[in-house]
N, C-alpha and C positions, 0 to 999 in steps of 0.2 A: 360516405363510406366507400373505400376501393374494393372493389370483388377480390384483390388479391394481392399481398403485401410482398413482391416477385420483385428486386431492387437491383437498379443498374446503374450504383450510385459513382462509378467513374463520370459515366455523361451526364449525370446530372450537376458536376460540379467543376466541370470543365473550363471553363471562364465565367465567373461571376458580373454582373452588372457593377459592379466596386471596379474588378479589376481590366473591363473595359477601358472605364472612365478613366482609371491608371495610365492603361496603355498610349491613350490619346494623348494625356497630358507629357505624356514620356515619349515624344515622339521616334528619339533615338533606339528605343528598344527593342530588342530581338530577340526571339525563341530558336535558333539554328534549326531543331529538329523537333519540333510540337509537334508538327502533322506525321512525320515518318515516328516518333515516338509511339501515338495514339491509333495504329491502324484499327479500325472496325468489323467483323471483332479482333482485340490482341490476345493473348493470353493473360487470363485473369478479366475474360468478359466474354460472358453468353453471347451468342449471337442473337439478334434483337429480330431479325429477321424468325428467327425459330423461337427465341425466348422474351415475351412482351417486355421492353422496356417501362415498368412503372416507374414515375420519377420518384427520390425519395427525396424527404424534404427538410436531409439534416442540413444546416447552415455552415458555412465556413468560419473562418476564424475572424474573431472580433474583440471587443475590448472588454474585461471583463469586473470595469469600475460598477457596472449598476446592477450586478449581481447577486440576491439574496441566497443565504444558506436559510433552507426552511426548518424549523422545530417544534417538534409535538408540544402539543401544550400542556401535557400530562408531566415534561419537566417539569413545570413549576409546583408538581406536587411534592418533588424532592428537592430542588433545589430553593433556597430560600434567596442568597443574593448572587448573582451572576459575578459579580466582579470579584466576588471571594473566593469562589468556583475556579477562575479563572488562575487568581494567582495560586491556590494550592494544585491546579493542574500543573502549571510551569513548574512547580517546585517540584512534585512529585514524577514530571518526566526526565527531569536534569539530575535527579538525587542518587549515587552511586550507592546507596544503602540500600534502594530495593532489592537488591540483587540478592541471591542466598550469600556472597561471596564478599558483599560488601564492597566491591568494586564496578557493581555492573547495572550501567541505567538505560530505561529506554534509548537515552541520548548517547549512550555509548555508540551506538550504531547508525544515529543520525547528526554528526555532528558536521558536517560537509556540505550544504545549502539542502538540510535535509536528509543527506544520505551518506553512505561508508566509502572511504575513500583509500582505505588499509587497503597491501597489497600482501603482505605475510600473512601466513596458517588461514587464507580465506577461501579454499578449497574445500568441497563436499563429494562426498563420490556421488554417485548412478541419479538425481533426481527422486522427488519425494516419493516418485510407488516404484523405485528401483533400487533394491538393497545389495548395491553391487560389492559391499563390505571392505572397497579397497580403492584410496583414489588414486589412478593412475598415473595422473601429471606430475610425478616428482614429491607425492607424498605430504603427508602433514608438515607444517611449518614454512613451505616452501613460499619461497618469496618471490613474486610473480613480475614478470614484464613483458616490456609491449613484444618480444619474440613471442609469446602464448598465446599471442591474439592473432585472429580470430581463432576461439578455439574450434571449429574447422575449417581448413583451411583447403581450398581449393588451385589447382594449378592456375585455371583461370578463372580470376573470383567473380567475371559476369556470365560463366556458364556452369550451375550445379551438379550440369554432367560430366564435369571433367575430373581430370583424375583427383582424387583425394589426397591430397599430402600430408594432413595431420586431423585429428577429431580423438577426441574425448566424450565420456559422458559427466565427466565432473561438472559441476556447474561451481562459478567464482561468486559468494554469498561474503556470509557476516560471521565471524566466530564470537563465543559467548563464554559458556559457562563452562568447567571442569565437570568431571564426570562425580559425579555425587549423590550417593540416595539420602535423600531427605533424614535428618533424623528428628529435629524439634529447636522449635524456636524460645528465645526468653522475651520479655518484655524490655525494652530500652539498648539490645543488645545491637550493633551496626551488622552482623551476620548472622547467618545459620550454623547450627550443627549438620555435619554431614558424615558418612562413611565413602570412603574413599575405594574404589576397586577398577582395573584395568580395564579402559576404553578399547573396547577391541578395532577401534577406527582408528582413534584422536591418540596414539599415542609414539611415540620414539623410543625402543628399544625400551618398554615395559613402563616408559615414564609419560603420564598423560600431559598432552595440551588443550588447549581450549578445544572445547565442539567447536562445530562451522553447520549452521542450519541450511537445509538443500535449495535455498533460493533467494537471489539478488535480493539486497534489501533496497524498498522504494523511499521514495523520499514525502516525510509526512506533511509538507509544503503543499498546499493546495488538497490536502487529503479531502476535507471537509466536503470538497463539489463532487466526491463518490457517491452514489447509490450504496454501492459494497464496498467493502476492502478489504485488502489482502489480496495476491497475483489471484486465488481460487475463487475470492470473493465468500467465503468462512464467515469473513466479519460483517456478518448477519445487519441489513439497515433497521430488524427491531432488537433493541437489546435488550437482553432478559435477568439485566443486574448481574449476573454469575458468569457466563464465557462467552464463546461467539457465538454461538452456534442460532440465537433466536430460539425463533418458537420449536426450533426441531428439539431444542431438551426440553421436553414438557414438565422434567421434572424439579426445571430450574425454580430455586424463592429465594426471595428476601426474606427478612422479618420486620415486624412495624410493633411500635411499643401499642398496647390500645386496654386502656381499661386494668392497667395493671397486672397485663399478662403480655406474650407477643403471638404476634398471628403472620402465618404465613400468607407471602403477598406474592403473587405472579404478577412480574415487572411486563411489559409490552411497552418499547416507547420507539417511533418510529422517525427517519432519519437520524438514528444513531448509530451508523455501522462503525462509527468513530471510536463509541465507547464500548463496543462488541472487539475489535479490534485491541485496543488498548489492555485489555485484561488475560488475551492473550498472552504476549511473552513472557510475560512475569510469572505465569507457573511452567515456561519452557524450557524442557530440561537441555536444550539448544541453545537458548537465549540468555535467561537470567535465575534458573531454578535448577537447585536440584533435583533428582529425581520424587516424585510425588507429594512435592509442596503445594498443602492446602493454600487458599487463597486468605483465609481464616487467619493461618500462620501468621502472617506476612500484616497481616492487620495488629495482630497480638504483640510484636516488634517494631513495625516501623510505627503506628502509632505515638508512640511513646518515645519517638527518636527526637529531636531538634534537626527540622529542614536544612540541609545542604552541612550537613556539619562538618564534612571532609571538604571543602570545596569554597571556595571563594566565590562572591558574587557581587559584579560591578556596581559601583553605590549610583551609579546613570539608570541601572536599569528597568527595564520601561516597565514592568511588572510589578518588579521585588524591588526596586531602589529603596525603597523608603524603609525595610527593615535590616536594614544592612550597616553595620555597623564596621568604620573605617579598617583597616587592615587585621581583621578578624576575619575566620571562616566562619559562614553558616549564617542563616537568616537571626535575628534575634527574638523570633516567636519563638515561645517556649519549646511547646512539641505541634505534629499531626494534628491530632485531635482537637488540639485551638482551632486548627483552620479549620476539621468538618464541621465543630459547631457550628460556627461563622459562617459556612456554607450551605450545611442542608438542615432540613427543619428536623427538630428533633425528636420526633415520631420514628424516625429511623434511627437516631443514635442514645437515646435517654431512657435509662430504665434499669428498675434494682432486680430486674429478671436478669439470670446470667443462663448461659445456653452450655449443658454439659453434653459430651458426646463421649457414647463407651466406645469399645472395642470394636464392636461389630458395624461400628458410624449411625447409630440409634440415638436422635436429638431428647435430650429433657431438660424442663425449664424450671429452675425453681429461682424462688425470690430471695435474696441476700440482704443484710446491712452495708452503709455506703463503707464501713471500715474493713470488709471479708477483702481474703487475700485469695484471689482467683488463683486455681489451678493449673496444671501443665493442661487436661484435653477439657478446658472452662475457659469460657468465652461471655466479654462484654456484647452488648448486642451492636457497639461501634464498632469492635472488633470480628465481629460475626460478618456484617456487613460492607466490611472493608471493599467486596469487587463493586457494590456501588458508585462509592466515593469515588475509589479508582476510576475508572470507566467514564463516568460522568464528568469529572474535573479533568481529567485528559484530554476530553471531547474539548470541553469548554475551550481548554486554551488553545489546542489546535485547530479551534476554527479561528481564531485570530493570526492563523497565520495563511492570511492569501497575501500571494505573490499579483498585483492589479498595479502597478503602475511599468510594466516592461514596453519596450518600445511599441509593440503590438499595438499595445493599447492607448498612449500618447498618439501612435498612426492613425487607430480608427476614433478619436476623438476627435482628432483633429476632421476628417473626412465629416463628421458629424455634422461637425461647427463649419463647415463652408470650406474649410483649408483645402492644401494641397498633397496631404499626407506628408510623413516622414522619413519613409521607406528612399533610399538608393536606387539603383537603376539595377544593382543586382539584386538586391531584395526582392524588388519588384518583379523580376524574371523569377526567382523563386517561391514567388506568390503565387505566379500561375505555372507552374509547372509543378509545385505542391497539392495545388487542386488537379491537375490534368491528371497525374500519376495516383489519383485517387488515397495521399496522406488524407488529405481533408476531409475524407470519407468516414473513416474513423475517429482520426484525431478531429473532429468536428468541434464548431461555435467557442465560444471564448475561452472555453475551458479545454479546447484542443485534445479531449476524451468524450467516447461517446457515452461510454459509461457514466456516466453525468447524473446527477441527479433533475437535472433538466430536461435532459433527454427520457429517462425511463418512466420520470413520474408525473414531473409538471409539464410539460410540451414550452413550445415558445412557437414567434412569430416568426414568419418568413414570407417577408411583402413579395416576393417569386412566385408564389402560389395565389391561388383562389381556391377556397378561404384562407384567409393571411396564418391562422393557426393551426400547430402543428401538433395534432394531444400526443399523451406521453405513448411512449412503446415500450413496454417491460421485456417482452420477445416478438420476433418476428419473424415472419417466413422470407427467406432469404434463397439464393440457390448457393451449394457448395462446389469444390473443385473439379466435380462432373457432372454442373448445372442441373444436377435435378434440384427437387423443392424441399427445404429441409426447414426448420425453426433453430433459430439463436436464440442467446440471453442479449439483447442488445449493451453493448460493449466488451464482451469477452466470446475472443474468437482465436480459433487456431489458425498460424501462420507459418508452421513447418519449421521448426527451428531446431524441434530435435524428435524422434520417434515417441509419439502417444505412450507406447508403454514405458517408457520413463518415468512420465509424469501425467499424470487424466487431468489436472487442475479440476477447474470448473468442471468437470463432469466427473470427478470424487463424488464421493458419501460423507455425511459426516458421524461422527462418531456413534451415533444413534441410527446409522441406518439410510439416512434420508438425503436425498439425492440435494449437492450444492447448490445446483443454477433450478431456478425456474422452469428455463426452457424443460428442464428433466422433470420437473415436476408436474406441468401441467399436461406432456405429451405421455404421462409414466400410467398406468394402471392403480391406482387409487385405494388397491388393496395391499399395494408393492411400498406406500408410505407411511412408516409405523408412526409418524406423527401426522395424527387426523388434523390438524389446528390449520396446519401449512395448503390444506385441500380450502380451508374455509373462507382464505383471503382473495379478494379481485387483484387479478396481476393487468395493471394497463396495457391494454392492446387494441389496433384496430383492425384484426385480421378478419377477413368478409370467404367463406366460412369462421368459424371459429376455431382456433387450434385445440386439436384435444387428443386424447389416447385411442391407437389404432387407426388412426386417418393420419398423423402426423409424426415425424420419424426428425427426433434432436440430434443436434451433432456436437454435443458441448465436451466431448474426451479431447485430451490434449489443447484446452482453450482456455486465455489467461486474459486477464483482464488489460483492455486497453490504457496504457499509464496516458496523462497528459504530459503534451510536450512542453509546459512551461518549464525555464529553468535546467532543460535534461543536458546543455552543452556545460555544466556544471557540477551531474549527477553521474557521470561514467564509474560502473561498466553498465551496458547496456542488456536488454531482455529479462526474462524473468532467471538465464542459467547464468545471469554475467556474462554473455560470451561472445561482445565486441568489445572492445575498448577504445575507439572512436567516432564521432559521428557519419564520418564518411565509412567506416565497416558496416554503420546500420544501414548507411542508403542505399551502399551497393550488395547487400539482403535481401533488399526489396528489389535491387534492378534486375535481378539472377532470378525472381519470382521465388526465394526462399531456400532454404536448403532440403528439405525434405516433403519437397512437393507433390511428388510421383506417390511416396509413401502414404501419407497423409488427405490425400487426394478427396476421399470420400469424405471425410468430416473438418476438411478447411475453408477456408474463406473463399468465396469464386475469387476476388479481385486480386489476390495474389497469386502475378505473373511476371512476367518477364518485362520489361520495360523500356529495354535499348536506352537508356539515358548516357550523354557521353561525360566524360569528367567534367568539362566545364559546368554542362547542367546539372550534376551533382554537387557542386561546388557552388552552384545558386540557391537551390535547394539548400545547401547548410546554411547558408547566410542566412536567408528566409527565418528558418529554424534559430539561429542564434539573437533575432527579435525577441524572442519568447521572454529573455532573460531579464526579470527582473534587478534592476541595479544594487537595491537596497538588500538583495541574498546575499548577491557577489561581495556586499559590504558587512553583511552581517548587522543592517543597523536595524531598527523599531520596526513591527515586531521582532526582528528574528536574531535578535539579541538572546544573550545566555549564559547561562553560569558556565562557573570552570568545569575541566573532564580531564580524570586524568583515564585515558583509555587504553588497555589490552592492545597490543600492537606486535604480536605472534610471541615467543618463546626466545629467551635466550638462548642463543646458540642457530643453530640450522638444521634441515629435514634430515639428518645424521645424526645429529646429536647434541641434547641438551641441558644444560645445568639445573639443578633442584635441588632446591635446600632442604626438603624434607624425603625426600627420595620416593614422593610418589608423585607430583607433578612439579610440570617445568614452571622455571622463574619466567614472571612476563618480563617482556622488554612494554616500554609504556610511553604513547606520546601524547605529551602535554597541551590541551586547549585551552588556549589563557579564556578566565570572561572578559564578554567584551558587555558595553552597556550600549544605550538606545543610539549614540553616534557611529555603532560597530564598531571594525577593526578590521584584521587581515584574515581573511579566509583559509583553512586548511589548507593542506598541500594539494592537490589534485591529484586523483587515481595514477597510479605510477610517475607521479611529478618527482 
């Protein structure tokens, strides 16, 4: 046990024993400026003389083939065969039906090696707790380029105290849905009812366009190796069948059929922030909902829909080929419901109880004949249960999308096996000047995020150390931007990108009250948590005191979850506000020690400083970074094949003025994703390509 978890994780990962052995075999190779780079202390490092260097003992980047995703075992009580699971989750993330709009899928926003790569109407004003009512940069619709970038721009972009040239508080996201309050769904129908009334953001001269949600949308490529998800980390690792939120909605249930009645069941199932995640945007009235669409609804509708039935899907494909029927849209399963039978056991979907709900949202159960004709607020108990299914089959099939054979990891397999690695001569100078500059510190071990479920829960080995194991850390005492002693959520940290009140991320609330991260929870007053449940769980940590309330002071306002880097020279624009658009604007972020450093000071990262790096070693450094990149994304082939999309691609016309055929919102302009099957095909355009 260390007396004190006090982390001075630039020196600790400074040159690794891999990329000694590198250097030897590389004999030509050169760092120009490693040592004038790394002065002791730089900024973005306590002095060690005043402030004990403890070493810590995340691991650098490595291969990430022997990698397990962990799962409660409490799944198996829902889910009956995983492989059916799996393809109703693909179907249900690619299906343009879920939307109220009948245009709009999960996949709409991830179609791009995981992520959005539109550059029209993808502006949000002020950041999610900033209602600035109005987006500055030219307005809704506007169609963005590489001039907008960085959206602040500095005279000299490796000094953040120089003069400012341009800044924004918009953040460059994902648009979604038309402005719409919910009014009621039918059974078998491809959309919603909706009433229609004036976005006071999202609109042109009285006529609305799509919402734009306040933040970068990530890519769900490797999601699975989270702990949390979401930039805020919302998307709760237990999921409680109904939203993100976990245990903090104590009042979340399922229902289970039992004995001829149903009983309400409090779901808990842990590693699933996938499926916490997943049942998000689909009631977001940002996303794919309109205004206060039950989740219920949406069961009562798509249910009863036939999979993919706007949309074509390649008869190759690695999931769905086999139900796919030659130059026809849509899977040739009947409807939905085929698949949840086939997927979960029917304790949660069978039963002549139907669930009626008044006016005032007051449940009653009563028993039906199999021939009664369900009402408009009557609900099958399939249908009741819909954000199960959801939630669950989402999960399923996006854990089958790790990105594991990228050069990275061909490198360190080979290093495994006796070989000579793969890596370049500039790679290799980007190796080490990726760990010297303290990337690797965050972006740590295979998964190139620390936020890992590796890192918080299960620990890993690190033959560096005595003892070779590393147990998990859920938070830890860390120092902040003026080295005092503070606790983190380990992996979501602030880095100065834009002013705390913008956006608190991780140190939000959620809707219930109850503080996001961890770190807020366990260092919070315990009468301040209106959900008791969340006091009752062990969060892994080794800190020698213990962290607790009144001895320890969190810094988790304005701090967003560390993305991994796999694949990210494919995923632009960059941060959680959008606001580089290429990898060299993100490096030289970090070389300037961040743009709002001074400000942010007290509740940031210590290790983000200043870092003197010259262009050529940013320029090794990307290389490095461009390893990451699994081929088979770039290709689109098994897994990360997929059905067609036709996706929302801003507003006809310009941020001036736009065409509507019904004279309340504008026509989309729409670009076509052909499906590709398990051989892939050509990848989207690339962000401003």
């Amino acid at each position: 046990m260390r007396n004190q978890k006090i982390i001075n994780k630039r020196k600790k990962l400074m040159i690794s024993s891999t990329t000694l052995l590198l250097t030897m075999i590389v004999s030509s190779l050169t760092i120009p400026s490693a040592n004038a780079l790394l002065p002791s202390p730089r900024e973005g490092e306590c002095d060690p003389a005043i402030f004990p260097p403890f070493p810590d003992r995340n691991i650098g980047p490595g291969s990430l083939k022997s990698t397990i995703i962990p799962e409660d075992p409490k799944l198996y009580n829902y889910i009956k065969n995983k492989k059916n699971a799996i393809k109703l989750g693909k179907a249900l993330f690619w299906d343009m039906q879920i939307g109220s709009d009948g245009k709009q899928a999960c996949g709409s926003c991830h179609f791009r090696a995981g992520a959005d790569s539109r550059s029209k109407n993808q502006l949000s004003p002020g950041g999610a707790n900033n209602n600035a009512g109005k987006i500055d940069l030219g307005g809704a619709n506007l169609v963005l380029t590489a001039e907008h970038f960085p959206l602040l721009l500095f005279s000299d972009r490796t000094d953040r105290n120089s003069k400012i040239l341009r800044q924004t508080d918009d953040t460059v996201a994902s648009m979604g849905i038309h402005a719409r309050n919910y009014k009621s769904s039918k059974r078998g129908k491809s959309h919603d009812k909706g009433t229609s009334f004036v976005d006071p953001v999202f609109n042109i001269n009285g006529i609305n366009v799509r919402r734009v949600e306040p933040r970068n949308t990530p890519t769900m490529i490797n999601a699975a190796l989270y702990n949390k998800n979401f930039w805020d980390g919302r998307a709760n690792n237990l999921f409680n069948g109904v939203n993100e939120f976990g245990a903090g909605d104590s009042t979340a249930r399922v229902l289970k059929a039992s004995n001829n009645t149903l009983v309400p069941v409090k779901v808990r199932l842990d590693f699933s922030s996938l499926a916490s995640q997943a049942v998000g945007p689909i009631v977001s009235n940002f996303e794919m909902s309109y205004f206060n669409r039950p989740q219920r609804d949406i069961g009562k509708r798509v249910l009863h829909l036939r999979p993919l039935k706007k949309q074509k899907v390649h008869s190759q494909d690695s999931i769905l080929g086999a139900h796919v029927k030659p130059k026809h849209s849509g899977l040739t399963i009947h409807n939905y419901a085929s698949m949840v039978r086939k997927a979960f056991h029917k304790k949660w979907w069978k039963s002549n109880t139907i669930i009626r709900i008044d006016e005032y949202g007051n449940e009653y159960y009563t028993t039906v004949g199999n021939d009664y004709d369900i009402k408009k607020n009557e609900y099958s108990l399939m249908e009741y249960n819909f954000s199960l299914f959801f939630g669950l089959a989402v999960q399923e099939y996006e854990k089958t999308l790790i990105s594991d054979d990228a050069k990275i990891d061909q490198h360190f397999e080979s290093l495994a096996a006796g070989g000579a690695g793969l890596l370049n001569e500039q790679e290799l100078r980007g190796e080490i000047l990726f760990k010297a500059a303290a990337c690797a510190a965050c972006h740590s071990g295979p998964e190139l995020t620390s936020a890992s479920i590796r890192t918080s829960r299960l620990g890993f080995d690190n033959p560096k150390f005595t003892p070779v194991f590393q147990p998990p850390e859920w938070f830890e005492r860390m120092y902040n931007g003026n080295c005092d002693v503070v606790v983190y959520e380990q992996g979501f940290y602030n880095i100065g990108i834009r002013p705390i009140a913008e956006d608190l991320g991780a140190g939000a609330k959620d809707p219930f009250g109850n503080p996001l991260s961890v770190a807020d929870i366990v260092t919070s007053d315990p009468a301040d948590i209106p959900s008791k449940e969340l006091l009752t769980y062990e969060y892994a940590n080794i800190a020698d005191p213990a962290v607790g309330p009144g001895t320890d002071r969190s810094i988790m306002k304005g701090a967003f979850k560390i993305p991994s880097l796999r694949n990210v020279e494919l995923t632009a624009p960059y941060f959680h506000n959008g606001g580089q658009h290429t990898l060299r604007q993100v490096v030289e972020f970090y070389n300037r020690g961040g743009d709002f450093h001074e400000l942010n000071s007290a509740n940031m990262d210590f290790e983000i400083g200043k870092l003197g790096l010259t262009e050529s070693e940013i320029s090794d450094i990307i290389s490095f970074i461009k390893t990451f990149t699994d081929e088979r994304v770039r290709n689109q082939q098994a897994p990360f094949d997929h059905p067609e999309l036709f996706v929302p691609n801003g507003s006809i016309g310009n941020n001036s003025n736009v065409t509507s055929s019904n004279g309340i919102e504008a026509d989309d302009e729409v670009l076509h994703i052909p499906a590709v099957g398990s051989n892939g095909g050509p990848l989207a355009p690339a962000f401003l390509e």
